[in-house]
C-alpha positions in Angstrom: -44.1 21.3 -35.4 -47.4 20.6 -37.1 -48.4 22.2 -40.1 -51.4 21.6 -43.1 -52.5 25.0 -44.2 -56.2 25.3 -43.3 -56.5 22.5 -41.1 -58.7 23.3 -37.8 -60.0 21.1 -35.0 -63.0 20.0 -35.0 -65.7 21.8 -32.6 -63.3 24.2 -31.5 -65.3 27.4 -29.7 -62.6 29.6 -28.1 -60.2 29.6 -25.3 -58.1 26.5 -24.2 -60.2 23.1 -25.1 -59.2 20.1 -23.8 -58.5 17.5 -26.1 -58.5 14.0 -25.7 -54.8 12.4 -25.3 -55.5 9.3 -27.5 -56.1 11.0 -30.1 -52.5 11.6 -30.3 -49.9 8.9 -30.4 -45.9 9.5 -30.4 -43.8 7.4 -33.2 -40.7 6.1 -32.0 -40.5 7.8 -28.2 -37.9 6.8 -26.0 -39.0 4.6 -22.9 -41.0 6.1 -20.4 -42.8 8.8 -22.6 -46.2 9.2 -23.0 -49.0 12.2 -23.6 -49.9 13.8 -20.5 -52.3 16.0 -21.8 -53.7 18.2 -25.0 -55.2 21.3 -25.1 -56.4 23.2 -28.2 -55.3 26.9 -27.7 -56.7 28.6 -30.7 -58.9 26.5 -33.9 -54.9 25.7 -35.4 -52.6 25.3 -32.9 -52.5 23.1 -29.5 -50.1 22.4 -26.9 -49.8 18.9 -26.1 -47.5 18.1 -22.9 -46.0 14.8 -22.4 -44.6 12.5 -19.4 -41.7 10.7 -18.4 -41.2 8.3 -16.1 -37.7 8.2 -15.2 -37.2 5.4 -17.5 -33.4 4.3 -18.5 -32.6 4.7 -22.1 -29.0 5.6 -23.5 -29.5 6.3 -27.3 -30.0 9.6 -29.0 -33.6 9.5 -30.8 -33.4 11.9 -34.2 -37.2 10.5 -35.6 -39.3 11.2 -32.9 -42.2 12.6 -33.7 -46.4 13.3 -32.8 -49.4 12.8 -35.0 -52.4 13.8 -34.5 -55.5 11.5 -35.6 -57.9 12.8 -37.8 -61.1 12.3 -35.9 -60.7 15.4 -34.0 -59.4 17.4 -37.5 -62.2 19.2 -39.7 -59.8 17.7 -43.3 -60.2 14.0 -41.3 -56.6 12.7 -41.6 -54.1 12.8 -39.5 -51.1 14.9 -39.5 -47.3 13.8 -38.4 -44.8 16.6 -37.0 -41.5 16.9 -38.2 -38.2 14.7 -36.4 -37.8 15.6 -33.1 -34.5 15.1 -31.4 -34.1 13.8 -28.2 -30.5 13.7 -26.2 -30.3 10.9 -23.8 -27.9 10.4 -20.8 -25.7 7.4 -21.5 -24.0 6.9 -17.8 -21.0 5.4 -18.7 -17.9 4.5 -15.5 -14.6 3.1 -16.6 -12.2 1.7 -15.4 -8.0 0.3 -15.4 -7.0 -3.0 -14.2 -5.0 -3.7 -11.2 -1.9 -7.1 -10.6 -2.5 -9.1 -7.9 -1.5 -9.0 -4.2 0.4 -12.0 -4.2 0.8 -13.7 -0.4 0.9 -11.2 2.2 0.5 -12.4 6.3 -2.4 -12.4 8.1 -3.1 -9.8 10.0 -0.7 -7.4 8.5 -1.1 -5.1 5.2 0.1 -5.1 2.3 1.8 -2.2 -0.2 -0.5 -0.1 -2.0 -1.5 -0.6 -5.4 -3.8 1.8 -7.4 -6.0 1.9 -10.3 -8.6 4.4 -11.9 -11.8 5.3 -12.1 -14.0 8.2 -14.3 -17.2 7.9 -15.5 -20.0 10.5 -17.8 -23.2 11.6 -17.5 -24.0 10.7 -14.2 -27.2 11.4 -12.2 -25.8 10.8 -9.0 -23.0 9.7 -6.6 -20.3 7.0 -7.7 -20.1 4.4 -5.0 -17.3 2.4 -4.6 -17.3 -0.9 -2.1 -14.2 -2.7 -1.9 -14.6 -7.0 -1.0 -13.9 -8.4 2.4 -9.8 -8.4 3.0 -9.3 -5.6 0.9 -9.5 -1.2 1.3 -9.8 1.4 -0.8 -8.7 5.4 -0.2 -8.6 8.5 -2.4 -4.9 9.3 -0.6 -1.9 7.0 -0.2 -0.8 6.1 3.3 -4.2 7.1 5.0 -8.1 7.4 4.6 -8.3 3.6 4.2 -11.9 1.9 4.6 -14.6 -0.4 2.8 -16.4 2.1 0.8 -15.7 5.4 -1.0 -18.0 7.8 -2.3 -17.5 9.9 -5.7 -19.5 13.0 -6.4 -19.5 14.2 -10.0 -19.8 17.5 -11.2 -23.4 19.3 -13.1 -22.1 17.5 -16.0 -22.4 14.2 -14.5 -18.7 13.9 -15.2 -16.2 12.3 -12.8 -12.6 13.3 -14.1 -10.0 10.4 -13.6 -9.1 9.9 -10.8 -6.7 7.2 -8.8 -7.7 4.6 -6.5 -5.3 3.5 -4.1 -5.9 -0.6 -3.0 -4.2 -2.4 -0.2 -4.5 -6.2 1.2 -5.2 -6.6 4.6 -6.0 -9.7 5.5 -7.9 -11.2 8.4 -8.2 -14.7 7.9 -6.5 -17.5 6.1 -7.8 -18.0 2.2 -7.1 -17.2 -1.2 -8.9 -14.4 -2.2 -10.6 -13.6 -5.0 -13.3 -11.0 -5.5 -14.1 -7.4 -6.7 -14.4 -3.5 -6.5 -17.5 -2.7 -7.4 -18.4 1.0 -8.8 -21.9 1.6 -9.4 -24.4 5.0 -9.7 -27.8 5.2 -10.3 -28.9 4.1 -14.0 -25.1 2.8 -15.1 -23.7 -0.2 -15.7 -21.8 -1.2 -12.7 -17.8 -1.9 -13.3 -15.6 -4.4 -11.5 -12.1 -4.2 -10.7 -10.7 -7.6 -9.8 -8.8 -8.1 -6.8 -6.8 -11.3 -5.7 -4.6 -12.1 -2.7 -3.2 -15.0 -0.4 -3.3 -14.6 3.4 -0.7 -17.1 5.0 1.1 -17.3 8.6 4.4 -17.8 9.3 5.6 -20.4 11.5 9.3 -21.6 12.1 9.8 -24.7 13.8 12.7 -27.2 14.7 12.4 -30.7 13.2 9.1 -31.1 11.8 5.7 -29.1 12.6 2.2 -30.8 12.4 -0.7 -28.8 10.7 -3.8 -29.7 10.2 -3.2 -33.1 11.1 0.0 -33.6 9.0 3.8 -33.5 9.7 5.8 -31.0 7.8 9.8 -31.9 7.7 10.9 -29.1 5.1 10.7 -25.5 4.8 8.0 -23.9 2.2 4.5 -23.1 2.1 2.0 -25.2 2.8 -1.7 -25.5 2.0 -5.1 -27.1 3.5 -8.1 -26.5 1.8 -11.4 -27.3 3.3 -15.1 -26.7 2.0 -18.3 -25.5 4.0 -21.4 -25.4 2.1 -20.2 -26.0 -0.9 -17.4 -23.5 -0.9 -13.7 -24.4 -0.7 -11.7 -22.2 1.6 -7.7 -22.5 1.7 -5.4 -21.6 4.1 -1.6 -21.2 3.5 1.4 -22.0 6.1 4.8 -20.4 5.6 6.6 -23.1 7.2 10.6 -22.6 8.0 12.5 -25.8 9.9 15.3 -23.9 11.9 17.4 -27.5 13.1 19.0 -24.6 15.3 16.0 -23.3 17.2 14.4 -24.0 20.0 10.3 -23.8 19.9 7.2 -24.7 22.6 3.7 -25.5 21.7 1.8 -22.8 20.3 -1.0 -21.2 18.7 -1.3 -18.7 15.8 -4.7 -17.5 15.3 -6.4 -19.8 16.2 -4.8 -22.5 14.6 -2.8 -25.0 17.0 0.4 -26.5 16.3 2.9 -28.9 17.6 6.6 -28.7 17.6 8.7 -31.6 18.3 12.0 -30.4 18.9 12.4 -28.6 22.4 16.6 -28.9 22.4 18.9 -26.8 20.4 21.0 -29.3 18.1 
């Protein structure tokens, strides 16, 4: 409110007079607030109307306030309102952590494993978007995709809620990456995700990968890089000296076996 007793605008008639908006300026208004317009109603009191424009900003304001220049008062100074509060909306998401997948085969999925998610004072939908190799459902067992879509209530509030995870890997690598959560204004969250995709191979003597002969059981690794990125793949290698094994292939990765009689 503004208030000096006696004060009046200059060349005020009667009925609504516009005023000019510059002569008005706000003192410490949050981002994306301006004066729209001013309109004298009577010679003492005005109604000045002002704009946002969707601007971000997270902090509660308690010393806003308008003043009024004196060109357009009959006293010639200018006169400040009282503090004016202003509530923001400080989207906030959290989130948990969740372990590692460890080495799971290709082409098969792992156990679930879950984390959660809430978040305040949203102005929209949550959207969650898991990496390549990796899914993401609101149920266990079922529902399983790449994204998920979380719709908070007219409080902006999304309650905690649990996010089941699962490995399913489609190529050979060593995965690394993240869930992303993200909603218009907020600071997007990550949850980190890992995983190794390997195949599984036994063979009788030895067993040539990649160009190298394997004599002993274990995993084995070949890392190669492709534009500048490294990409590894993982062989779960198990010499059987009792089984018998033809050439093969396994996803499109060729391998040799040398031993074609039981021993």
């Amino acid at each position: 409110m503004l208030f000096r007793s006696n004060e009046t605008f200059k060349n005020y008639t009667s009925g609504n007079m516009s005023v000019s908006a510059s002569a008005v300026t706000l003192n410490n208004a949050p981002a994306g607030v301006s004066v729209s317009s001013v309109t004298a109603t009577s010679s003492t009191t005005a109604n000045v109307v002002l704009s946002y424009n969707g601007t971000d900003f997270d902090a509660n304001l308690s010393n806003f306030s308008i003043t009024i220049f004196g060109s357009i008062l009959t006293a010639g100074s200018p006169i400040t309102s009282n503090s004016i509060s202003i509530s923001a909306y400080n989207e906030t998401i959290s989130v948990s952590t969740i372990a590692g997948f460890g080495k799971v085969e290709m082409g098969t999925i792992s156990t679930e494993k879950s984390y959660t998610v809430s978040a305040s004072q949203l102005q929209g939908n949550l959207t969650i978007t898991a990496p390549f190799g990796f899914q993401v459902s609101l149920s266990s067992g079922s529902g399983f995709g790449s994204t998920l879509t979380l719709t908070p209530n007219t409080s902006g509030t999304i309650s905690s809620t649990t996010i089941r995870v699962r490995f399913a890997p489609t190529t050979l690598n060593v995965f690394n990456a993240n869930i992303s959560h993200a909603s218009a204004d907020a600071a997007s969250q990550n949850v980190s995700v890992s995983g190794t995709s390997f195949i599984s191979v036994t063979a009788c003597d030895s067993y040539i990968w990649n160009g190298t002969t394997y004599t002993t059981s274990g995993d084995k690794t070949f890392t190669t890089t492709n534009n500048g990125a490294d990409s590894t793949a993982t062989l779960r290698l198990t010499i059987d000296r009792k089984s018998t094994r033809l050439n093969s292939s396994h996803a499109n990765i060729s391998y040799a076996v040398f031993c074609l009689k039981k021993k």
